[in-house]
Every structure is written in C-alpha cells, then in structure tokens.
C-alpha positions in Angstrom: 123.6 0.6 72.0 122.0 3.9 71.6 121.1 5.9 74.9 117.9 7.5 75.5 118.2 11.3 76.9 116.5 11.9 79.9 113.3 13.8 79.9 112.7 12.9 76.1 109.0 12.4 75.5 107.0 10.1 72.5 107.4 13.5 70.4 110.8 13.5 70.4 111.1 9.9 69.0 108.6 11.1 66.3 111.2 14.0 64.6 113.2 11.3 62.9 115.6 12.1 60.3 117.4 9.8 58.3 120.4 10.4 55.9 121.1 8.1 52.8 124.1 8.7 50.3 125.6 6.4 47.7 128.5 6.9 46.1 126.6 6.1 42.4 124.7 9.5 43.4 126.0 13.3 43.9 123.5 13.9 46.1 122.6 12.6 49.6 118.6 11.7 50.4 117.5 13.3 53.7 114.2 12.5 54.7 112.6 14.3 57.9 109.6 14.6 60.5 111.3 16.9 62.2 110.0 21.2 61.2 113.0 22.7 62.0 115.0 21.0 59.7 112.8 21.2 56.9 112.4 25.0 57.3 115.8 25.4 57.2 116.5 22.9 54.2 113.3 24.9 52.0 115.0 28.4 53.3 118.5 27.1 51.9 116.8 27.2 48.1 116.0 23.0 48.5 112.3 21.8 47.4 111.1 18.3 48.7 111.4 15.8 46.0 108.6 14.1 48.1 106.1 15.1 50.9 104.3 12.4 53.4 100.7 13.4 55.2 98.8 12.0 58.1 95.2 13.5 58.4 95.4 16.2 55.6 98.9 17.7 57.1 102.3 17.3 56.0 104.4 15.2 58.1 107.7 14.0 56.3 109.6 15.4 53.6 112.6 14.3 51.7 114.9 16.4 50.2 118.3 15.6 47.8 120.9 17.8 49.2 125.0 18.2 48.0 127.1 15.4 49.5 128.8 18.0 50.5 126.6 19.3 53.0 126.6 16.1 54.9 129.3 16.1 58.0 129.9 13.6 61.1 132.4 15.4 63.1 133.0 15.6 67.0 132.2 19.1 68.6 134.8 21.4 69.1 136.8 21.6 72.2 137.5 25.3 73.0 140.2 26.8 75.1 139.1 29.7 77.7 140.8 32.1 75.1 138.7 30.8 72.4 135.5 31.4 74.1 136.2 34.9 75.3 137.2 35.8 72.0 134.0 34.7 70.9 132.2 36.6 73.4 133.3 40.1 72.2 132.5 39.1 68.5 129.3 38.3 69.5 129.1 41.5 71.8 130.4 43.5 68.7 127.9 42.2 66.2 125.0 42.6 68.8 126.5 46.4 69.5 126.3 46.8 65.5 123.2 45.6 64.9 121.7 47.4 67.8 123.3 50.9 66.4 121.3 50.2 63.3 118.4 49.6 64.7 118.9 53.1 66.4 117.9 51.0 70.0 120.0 50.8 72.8 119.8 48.1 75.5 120.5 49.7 79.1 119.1 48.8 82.1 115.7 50.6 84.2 116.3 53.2 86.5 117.2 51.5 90.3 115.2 53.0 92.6 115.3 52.9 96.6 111.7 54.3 96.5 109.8 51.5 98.9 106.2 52.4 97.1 107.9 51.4 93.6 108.9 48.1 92.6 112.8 47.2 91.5 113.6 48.8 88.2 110.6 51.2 88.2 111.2 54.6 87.5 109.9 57.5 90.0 109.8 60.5 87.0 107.1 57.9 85.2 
C-alpha cells in the first residue's frame, strides 16, 4: 500500500508520470502531466511522440526515451566526510562562477548606528 505525503494537495495527484518499457522495444514510453519533467525531457534534445489537451492547453505528453535512462535505485547514504567534501566542491564552483561573473557575494556593512536599520550602511 502506497502512502500519501502529508500536506499533498489534488494538484499533486494530477502530475502523474508513468513509465512503460518492454523488452521487444529499445526505448522506454514515459508519459507525463507533470512541467518539470517535460521541460527537462524537451531540453535533453527528446520531442513528444504525442501531446494531450484539456481546454486548448497542453496537459500530457509522452516521450520514447533510451532504456538506458530509466533507473530504480535507493538514495545514497553519505558519510559525514562525504558531505563535507561536497560542500567545498560546491563552494569552489560557486567561487568560480562568481569570479566570472566579476560579482562578489559579501555581506552589508554592520552598523551600531540606532537611526539605521541592521546591515544598512551609514556612508549611503
């Protein structure tokens, strides 16, 4: 029996997806309600071999994808290590991308001015 996750609403029962493969085909059939993952399936190259509309907008789609692109798997378990680690890549890539950008993130100027509000700066 499936479980229901608390707070869902009637919308979220309405972004269905379902995924059919065979092994007689090379492809797997996904057909969706759900945007996101037809955005992400058209920006990947993929055009929907079929389209379904309610009241003049598109609502489903179904796409072939690569077998290959289907997965079940159980999340990954990281160790404390793992997750650090990841951290500074991700701090790394952000610093990288902020350098190229030629924009910095740092923090207001603190002020214990009582006529300015936190962060404000007194020279502005």
């Amino acid at each position: 029996m499936r479980t229901e996750r608390p707070g869902a609403t009637d919308r979220d029962f309405e972004r269905e997806t379902v995924i059919q493969w065979d092994d007689g085909y090379e492809e797997a059939s996904v057909y969706t309600l759900h945007p996101a993952l037809q955005g992400s399936l058209i920006r990947r190259g993929l055009k929907p071999v079929e389209t379904g509309t309610h009241n003049g907008r598109v609502r489903s789609m179904t796409f072939y994808v690569p077998r290959s692109w289907v997965s079940v798997r159980p999340p990954r378990q990281l160790t404390e290590a793992d997750r650090q680690a990841k951290g500074r890549r991700l701090a790394a890539a952000n610093s990288a991308r902020s350098s190229l950008r030629g924009t910095t993130h740092s923090k207001p100027t603190e002020t214990t001015d009582p006529d300015l509000g936190p962060g404000m700066d007194p020279a502005a």
